[in-house]
N, C-alpha and C positions, 0 to 999 in steps of 0.2 A: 800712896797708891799711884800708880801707872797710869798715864791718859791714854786710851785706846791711839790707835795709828787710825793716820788718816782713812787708812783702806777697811780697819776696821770699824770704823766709824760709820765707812759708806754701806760697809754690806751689815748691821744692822741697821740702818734705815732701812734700807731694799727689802730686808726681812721681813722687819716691821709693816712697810708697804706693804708687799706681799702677801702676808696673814690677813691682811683684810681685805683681799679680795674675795673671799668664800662668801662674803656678802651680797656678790655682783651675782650670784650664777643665776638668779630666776630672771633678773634682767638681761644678764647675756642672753639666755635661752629663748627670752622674746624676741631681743636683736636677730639672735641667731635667724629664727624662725619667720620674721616680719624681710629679712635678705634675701631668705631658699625660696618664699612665696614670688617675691616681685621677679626674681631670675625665672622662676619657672615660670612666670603668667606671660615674661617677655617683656619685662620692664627691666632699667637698668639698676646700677649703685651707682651712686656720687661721693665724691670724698674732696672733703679741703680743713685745710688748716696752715698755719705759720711758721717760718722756720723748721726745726723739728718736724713737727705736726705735716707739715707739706711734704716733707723726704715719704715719713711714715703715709699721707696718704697715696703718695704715688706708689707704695710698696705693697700696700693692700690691692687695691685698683690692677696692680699686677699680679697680683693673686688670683683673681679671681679670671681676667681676660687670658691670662695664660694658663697656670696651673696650680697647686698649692702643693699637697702628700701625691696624687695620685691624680694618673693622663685623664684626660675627661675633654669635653667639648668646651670650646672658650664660651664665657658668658659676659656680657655689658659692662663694665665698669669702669669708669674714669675720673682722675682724680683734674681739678680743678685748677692744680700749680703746676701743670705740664707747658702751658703754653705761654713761657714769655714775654711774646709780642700780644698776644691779649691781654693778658694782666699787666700790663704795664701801659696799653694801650685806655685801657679801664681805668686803671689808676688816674692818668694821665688827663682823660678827656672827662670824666667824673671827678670821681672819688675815690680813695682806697677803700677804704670802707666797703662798695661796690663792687669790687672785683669776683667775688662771688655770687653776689645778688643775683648779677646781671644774667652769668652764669646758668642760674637754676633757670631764671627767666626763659632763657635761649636755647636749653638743653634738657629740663628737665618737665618732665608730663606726670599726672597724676599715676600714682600706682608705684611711682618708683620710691628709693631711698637716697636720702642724701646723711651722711655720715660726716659732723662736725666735730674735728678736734682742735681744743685747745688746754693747753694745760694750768692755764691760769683762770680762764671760764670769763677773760676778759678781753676777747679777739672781738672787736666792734665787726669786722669783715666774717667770720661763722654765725655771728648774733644775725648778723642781716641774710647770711645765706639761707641761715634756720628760720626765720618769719616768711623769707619767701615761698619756702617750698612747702610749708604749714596753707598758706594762701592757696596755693597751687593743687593743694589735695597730696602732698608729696609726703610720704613720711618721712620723720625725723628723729634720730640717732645723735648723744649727743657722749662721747668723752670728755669730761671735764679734770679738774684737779681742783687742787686747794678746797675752799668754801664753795666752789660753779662759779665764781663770780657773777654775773651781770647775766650770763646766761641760760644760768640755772632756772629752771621751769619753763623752761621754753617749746624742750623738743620734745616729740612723747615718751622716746627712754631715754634716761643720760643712768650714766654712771659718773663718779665724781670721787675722785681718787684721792683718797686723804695723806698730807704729806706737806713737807716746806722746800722738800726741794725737786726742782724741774727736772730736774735728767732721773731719781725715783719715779716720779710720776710719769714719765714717757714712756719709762721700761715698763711700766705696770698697764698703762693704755697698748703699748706693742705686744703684751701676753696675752689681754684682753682681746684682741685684734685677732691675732695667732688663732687662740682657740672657739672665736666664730668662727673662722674661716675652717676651721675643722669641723664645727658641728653643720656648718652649710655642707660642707664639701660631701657631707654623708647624707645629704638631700636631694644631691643633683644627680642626675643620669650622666652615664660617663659618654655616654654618643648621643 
């Protein structure tokens, strides 16, 4: 018997991953929902996460302050690993760990959301971002993978991507991502 190729190999994973997202939809659909409220009351989004996870939250965060399917008025959102010199300033005169915390401390008010991705659910830096903004009255949004790791029960929605390998579960959290920003984007007024 033939051992699949390596590519074949990878797109059943993805597959596999994939068919289990039909699980996420009434949690998406809170997400969704708990996003279009705080944009529309005039509250912001927040987003952080690591490596990956960071590209992806600045990618989101551009979703929404720019545009997603369709022209609309910019709405609040920004991700958390735009700024260099503060996260590394954070790092630096703190703690890594911190770089986030401080963050929501500094930037975020009750009403809004903060959206933590990590794909191992073992990011000590979104564990601390999410306890902050819980504190804070902030909702909390959590993408996970694997088991949640360490962070699991934290935020008040997570989804938790079942799977062993990271670049599956990213694509599966960037789909996830995708089509909130679809179901927001049919919430908001375009002017």
């Amino acid at each position: 018997m033939n051992k699949p190729s390596h590519f074949q190999s990878s797109l059943n994973d993805a597959i596999e991953v994939f068919q289990s997202l039909a699980s996420f939809q009434a949690s998406l659909e809170e997400a969704a929902e708990l996003v279009s409220k705080a944009l529309l009351s005039g509250n912001k989004l927040m987003l952080c996460g690591n490596g990956g996870s960071a590209s992806d939250s600045a990618h989101i965060a551009t979703e929404f302050t720019c545009r997603f399917c369709e022209d609309r008025r910019p709405y609040p959102a920004m991700a958390f690993t735009i700024d260099g010199g503060l996260m590394t300033a954070i790092g630096n005169d703190y703690h890594f760990d911190d770089v986030f915390k401080r963050q929501v401390a500094a930037f975020g008010k009750k009403g809004d959301v903060l959206i933590g991705l990590t794909t191992s659910g073992n990011s000590k830096n979104v564990l601390e971002a999410l306890k902050e903004a819980k504190e804070r009255g902030i909702h909390t949004i959590a993408f996970l993978g694997k088991s949640g790791g360490f962070t699991k029960g934290i935020a008040d929605i997570e989804m938790i991507i079942p799977g062993k390998a990271t670049a599956r579960i990213q694509e599966a959290q960037k789909f996830l991502l995708h089509v909130m920003c679809e179901m927001v984007e049919t919430q908001l007024p375009k002017e």
